[in-house]
DRENDO-121145 format. One line per 3 residues: number of its first residue (from 1); for each residue x, y, z of N, C-alpha, C, CB. Coordinates in steps of 0.2 Angstrom, whole numbers, plus 2048, in hexadecimal, padded with zeros to 3 digits. Glycine has a CB too. Layout:
BEGIN
NUM	X,Y,Z,X,Y,Z,X,Y,Z,X,Y,Z  ...
//
This chain:
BEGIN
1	804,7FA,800,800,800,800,805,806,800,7FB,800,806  802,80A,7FA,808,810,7FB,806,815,800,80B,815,7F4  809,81A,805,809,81E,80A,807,824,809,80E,81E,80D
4	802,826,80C,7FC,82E,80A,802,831,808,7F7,833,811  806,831,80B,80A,839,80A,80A,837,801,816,83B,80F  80F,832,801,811,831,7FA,80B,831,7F2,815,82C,7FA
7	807,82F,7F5,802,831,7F1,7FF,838,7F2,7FC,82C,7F1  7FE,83C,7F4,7FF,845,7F4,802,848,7F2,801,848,7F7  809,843,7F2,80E,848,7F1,80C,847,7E7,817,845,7F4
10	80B,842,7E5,808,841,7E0,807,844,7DC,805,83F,7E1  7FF,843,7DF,7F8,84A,7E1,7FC,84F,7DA,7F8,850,7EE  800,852,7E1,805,859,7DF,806,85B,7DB,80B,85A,7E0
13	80B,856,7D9,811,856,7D5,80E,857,7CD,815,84F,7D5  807,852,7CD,802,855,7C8,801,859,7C5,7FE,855,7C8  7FD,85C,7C8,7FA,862,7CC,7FE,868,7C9,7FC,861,7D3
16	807,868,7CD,80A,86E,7CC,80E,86F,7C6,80E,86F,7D0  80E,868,7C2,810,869,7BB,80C,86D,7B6,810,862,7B9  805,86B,7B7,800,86E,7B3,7FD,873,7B4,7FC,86C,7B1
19	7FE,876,7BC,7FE,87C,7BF,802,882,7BB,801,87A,7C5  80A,882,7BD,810,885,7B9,80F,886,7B1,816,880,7BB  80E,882,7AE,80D,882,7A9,807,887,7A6,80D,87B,7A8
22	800,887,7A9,7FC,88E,7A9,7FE,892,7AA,7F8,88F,7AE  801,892,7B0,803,899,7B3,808,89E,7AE,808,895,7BA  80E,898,7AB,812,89B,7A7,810,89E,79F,819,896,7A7
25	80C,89A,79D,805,89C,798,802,8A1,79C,7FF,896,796  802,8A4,7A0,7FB,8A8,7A3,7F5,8A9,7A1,7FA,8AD,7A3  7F5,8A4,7A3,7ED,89F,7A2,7EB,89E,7A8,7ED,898,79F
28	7E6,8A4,7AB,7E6,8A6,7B2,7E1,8A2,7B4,7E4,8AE,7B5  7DA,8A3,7AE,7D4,89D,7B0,7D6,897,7B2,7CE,89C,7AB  7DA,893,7AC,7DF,88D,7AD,7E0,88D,7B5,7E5,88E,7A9
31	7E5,890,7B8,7E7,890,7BE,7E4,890,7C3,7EB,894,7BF  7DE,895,7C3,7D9,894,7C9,7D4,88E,7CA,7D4,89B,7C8  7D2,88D,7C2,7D0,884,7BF,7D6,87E,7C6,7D3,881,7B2
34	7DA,880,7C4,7E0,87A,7C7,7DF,87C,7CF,7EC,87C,7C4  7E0,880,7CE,7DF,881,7D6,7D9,87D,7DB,7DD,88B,7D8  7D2,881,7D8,7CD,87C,7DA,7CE,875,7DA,7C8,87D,7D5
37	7D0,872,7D5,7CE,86B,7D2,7D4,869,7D9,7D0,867,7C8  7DB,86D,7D9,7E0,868,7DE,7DD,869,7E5,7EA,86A,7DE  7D9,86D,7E6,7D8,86E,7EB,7D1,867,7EE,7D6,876,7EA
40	7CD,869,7EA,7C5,863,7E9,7CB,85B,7E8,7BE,866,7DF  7CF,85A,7E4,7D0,853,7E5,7D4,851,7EA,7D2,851,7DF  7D8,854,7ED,7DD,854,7F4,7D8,852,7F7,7E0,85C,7F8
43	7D3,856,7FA,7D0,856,7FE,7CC,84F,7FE,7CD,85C,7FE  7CA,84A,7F7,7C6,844,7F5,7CA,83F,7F5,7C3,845,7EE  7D1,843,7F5,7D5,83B,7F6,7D8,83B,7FC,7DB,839,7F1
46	7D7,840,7FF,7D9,83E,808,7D2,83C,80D,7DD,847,80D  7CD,83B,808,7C7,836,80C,7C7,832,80A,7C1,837,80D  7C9,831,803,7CB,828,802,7CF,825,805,7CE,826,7FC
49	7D5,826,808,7DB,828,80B,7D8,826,813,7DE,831,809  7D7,829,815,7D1,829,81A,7CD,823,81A,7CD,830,81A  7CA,824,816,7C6,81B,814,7C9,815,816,7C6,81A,80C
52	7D1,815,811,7D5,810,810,7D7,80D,817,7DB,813,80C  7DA,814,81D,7DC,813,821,7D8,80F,827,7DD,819,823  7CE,813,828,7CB,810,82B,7C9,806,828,7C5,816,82A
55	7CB,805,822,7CC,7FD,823,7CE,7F9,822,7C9,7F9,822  7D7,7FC,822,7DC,7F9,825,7DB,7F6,82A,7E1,7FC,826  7D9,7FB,82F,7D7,7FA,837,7D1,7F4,839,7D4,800,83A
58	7CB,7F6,836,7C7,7F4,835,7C6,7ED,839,7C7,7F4,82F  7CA,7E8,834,7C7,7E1,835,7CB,7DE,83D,7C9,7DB,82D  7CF,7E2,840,7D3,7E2,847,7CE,7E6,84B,7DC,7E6,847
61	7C8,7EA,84A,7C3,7EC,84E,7BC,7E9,84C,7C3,7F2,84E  7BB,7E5,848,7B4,7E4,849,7B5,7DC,849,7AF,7E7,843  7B0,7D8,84A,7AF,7D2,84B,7AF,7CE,847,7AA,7D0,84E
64	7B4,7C7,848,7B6,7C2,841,7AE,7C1,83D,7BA,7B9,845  7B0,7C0,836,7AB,7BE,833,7A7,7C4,832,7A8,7B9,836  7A9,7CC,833,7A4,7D0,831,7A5,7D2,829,7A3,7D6,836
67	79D,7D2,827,79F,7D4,81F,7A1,7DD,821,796,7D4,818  7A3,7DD,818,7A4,7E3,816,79E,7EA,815,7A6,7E2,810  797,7E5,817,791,7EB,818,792,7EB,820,788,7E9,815
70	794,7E9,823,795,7E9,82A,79B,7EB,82B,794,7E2,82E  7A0,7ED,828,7A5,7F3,82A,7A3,7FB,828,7AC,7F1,826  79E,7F9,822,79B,7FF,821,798,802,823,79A,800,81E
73	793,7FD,82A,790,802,82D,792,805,833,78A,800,82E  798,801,835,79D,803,83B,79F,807,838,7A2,7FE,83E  7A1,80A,832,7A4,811,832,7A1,815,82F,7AA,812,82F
76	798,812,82F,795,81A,82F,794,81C,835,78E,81A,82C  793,817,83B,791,818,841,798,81C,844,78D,811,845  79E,81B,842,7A5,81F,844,7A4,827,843,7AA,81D,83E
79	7A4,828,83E,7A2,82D,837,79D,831,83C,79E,829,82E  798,82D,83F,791,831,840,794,835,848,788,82B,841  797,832,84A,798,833,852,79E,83A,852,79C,82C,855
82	7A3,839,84E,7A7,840,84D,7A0,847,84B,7AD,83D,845
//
């Protein structure tokens, strides 16, 4: 499993390629476009991320033999309590 940072860093690296490249075109709508999107998908893949994490754990906290709609509702019922 590769490690959140390094998929971010990722993310980024994307990101700042085609970022710069606007930027040095001054292609301002372009950039403010990039901005939004790295901002909205950061944010979508650190709750996948977040996802992933909650069922790593998962099957070391819930009871042998539980399905996968029975972890799901243990992390709605997580989710609901925060």
């Amino acid at each position: 499993m590769r490690a959140r940072d390094r998929i971010l860093a990722n993310l980024e690296d994307l990101y700042r390629e085609t970022y710069e490249r606007a930027r040095e075109a001054g292609d301002q709508r372009r950039v403010e476009e990039l901005d939004a999107a790295y901002v909205r998908d950061q944010l979508m893949l650190e709750i996948l991320l977040d996802i992933r994490d909650l069922f790593s754990v998962a099957p070391a906290a819930t009871a042998k033999g539980s399905t996968a709609l029975e972890q799901l509702e243990s992390l709605r019922r997580l989710t609901k309590l925060r």
